[in-house]
Every structure is written in structure tokens, then in C-alpha cells.
C-alpha positions, 0 to 999 in steps of 0.5 A: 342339373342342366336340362340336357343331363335331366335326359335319359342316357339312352337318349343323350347320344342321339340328342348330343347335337342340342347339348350347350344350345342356348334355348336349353338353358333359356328353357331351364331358366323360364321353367325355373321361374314358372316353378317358383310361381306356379304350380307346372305339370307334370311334375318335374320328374315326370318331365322325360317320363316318355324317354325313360319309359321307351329308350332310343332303340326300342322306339317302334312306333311314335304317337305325336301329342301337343301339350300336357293335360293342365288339370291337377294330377293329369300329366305324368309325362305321356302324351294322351295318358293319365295317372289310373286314378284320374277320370279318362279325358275326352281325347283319350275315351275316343282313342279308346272307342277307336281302338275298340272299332279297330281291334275289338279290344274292350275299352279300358276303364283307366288311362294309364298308357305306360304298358304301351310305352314300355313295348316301344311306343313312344307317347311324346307331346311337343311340348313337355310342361303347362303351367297348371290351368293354362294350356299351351302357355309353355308353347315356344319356349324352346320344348319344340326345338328339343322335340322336333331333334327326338324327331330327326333321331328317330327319323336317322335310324335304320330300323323302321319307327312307324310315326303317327300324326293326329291332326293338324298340329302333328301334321306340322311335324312331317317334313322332319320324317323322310326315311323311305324305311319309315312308315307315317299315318296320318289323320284327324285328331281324336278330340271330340272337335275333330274325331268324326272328321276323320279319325273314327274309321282310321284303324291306326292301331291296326295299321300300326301293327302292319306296318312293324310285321311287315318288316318282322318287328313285333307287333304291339299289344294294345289291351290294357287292362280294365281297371 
């Protein structure tokens, strides 16, 4: 199946410009051939997890990640989230110590963030697979042309999507975001080689929540459960 029609149908519309560009089919050959030798996550039908969790026009907010995690079982096709079974990564547990700064919500024991998504939150990396153990080794093989275009469709909608760029990488992402109805925040990474430079104290998830009501969007709900 062409990677474009591996997309969900409540995307296609606003992607149609990609169908038929040449790095699509470049990307699905490459993936194609790191598949036949190399164990890749996520596996591939987890690929366009984030898209089918949260449809185009349920998008209410977008939280910008990078590369999927390249440890066995991590990836399931959120940015930042794991399976439940898997021991919470460092980035996750400190946005978990933000979220319980910011909120008081109790820090979930798992890190498993699709409740998130299913409320319209979308969990995007810029790049969607990893050959296993080598992290950013699909960087610049065409993801990011794809990414940056779920980008621009989010940024053409009328309706607000508050855009949310952890560190510098993310940062990159702002000049495909000027809607004057859209919301963008803006901070260090939660890694814990960035985390006390800014992103500790940055109340996101509150600010977040703001910014929807303001506009009478509902507000999400950010408690997950414990276990």
C-alpha cells in the first residue's frame, strides 16, 4: 500500500497536496529496505498511531516531539509515550514532575498517553520511525516534509490548536505556525539535559488549558491513571 493511503481518512483531505511527491515514495522504499534488515520502531502499524488516536478536526492542541524512542517495546506511535508496560523514560517522568507542579495531579505510574490523545491532543515526533538502538537514523529521510504538512494543516484551520514546542529542535517548527487565532508556547525540553533551563516552572498544561476556554474549547483532562 502506498504510505500516503497508510494515512488515516480523516487526514487525507488536508494532506492531499503530499499524495504522489516523490519523497513519499523514496521514504517507503528506504523504510521498506531498514525493515528487511533491521528491526524499526514503532512497528509499522503503529506508525500513524498519533493521526488515527486524534482526527484533523479534533486537534485541540499539538505537543511537538522528535524521534521515536529506539529501545525494544517503547515506541507505539506517540511522541513522549510508551506502552504501560514499559518503565517510564527520563523525559516522560519529568513531564510527569511538571504536570504535578503545574496541576497537583498525582504522577502516573505508566506512560501511556493515549487518554491524552483521544481528547484531541496531538502527540506528533517529526520523525515517525528509528531503526532500533540508533536514534535519529531515520532523520532526513523525508518524515519531516510529511510532519512539517500536518503542521501547515493544523495551522490553516480556523479553529484555535494551541502548538506546543519543547526545545530547540521543536522551536524550528514555528514559522509554519502564523494563524493570529492559534496559540504557540514555547520552552526548553523536558530531558533531563535541558529540563531545569526552563522547562521546570513553565506550567504548560495549565497554559494549555487557557488558552482553549478562552476561546470556549473544553479544556483537557490531563489525569491518567496511576497504574
Amino acid at each position: 500500500m502506498p504510505l500516503f493511503d497508510q494515512i488515516p481518512p480523516t487526514w487525507q483531505p488536508a494532506l492531499a497536496d503530499e499524495r504522489g511527491k516523490p519523497y513519499l515514495a523514496q521514504l517507503a522504499l528506504f523504510l521498506a529496505e531498514e525493515r528487511a534488515q533491521h528491526a524499526v520502531f514503532p512497528p509499522e502499524q503503529e506508525v500513524f498511531s498519533a493521526l488515527h488516536l486524534t482526527p484533523y478536526a479534533e486537534v485541540r492542541a499539538l505537543i511537538v516531539g522528535q524521534d521515536p524512542y529506539h529501545g525494544e517495546g517503547q515506541a507505539h506511535g506517540l511522541a513522549f509515550s510508551v506502552r504501560q508496560s514499559v518503565k517510564i523514560p527520563p523525559s516522560l517522568a519529568n513531564i510527569y514532575k511538571e504536570l504535578a507542579g503545574d496541576l497537583g495531579l498525582a504522577r502516573a505510574r505508566q506512560g501511556d498517553l493515549r487518554p491524552w490523545a483521544v481528547q484531541g491532543v496531538l502527540l506528533l515526533n517529526t520523525v515517525l520511525t528509528v531503526r532500533a538502538h540508533v536514534p535519529a537514523s531515520h532523520k532526513g529521510r523525508g518524515w519531516e516534509h510529511l510532519t512539517d504538512a500536518v503542521i501547515r494543516a493544523l495551522n490553516a484551520r480556523p479553529q484555535r490548536v494551541v502548538f506546543v514546542l519543547w526545545g530547540r529542535h521543536a522551536q524550528k517548527k514555528r514559522p509554519l505556525i502564523d494563524g493570529p487565532q492559534h496559540v504557540v508556547i514555547e520552552s526548553a525540553h523536558p530531558s533531563p539535559l535541558s529540563a531545569h533551563n526552563g522547562f521546570f516552572g513553565s506550567r504548560p498544561f495549565s497554559a494549555i488549558n487557557h488558552a482553549l476556554e478562552e476561546v470556549g474549547l473544553a479544556p483537557i483532562n490531563w489525569r491518567l491513571e496511576a497504574s
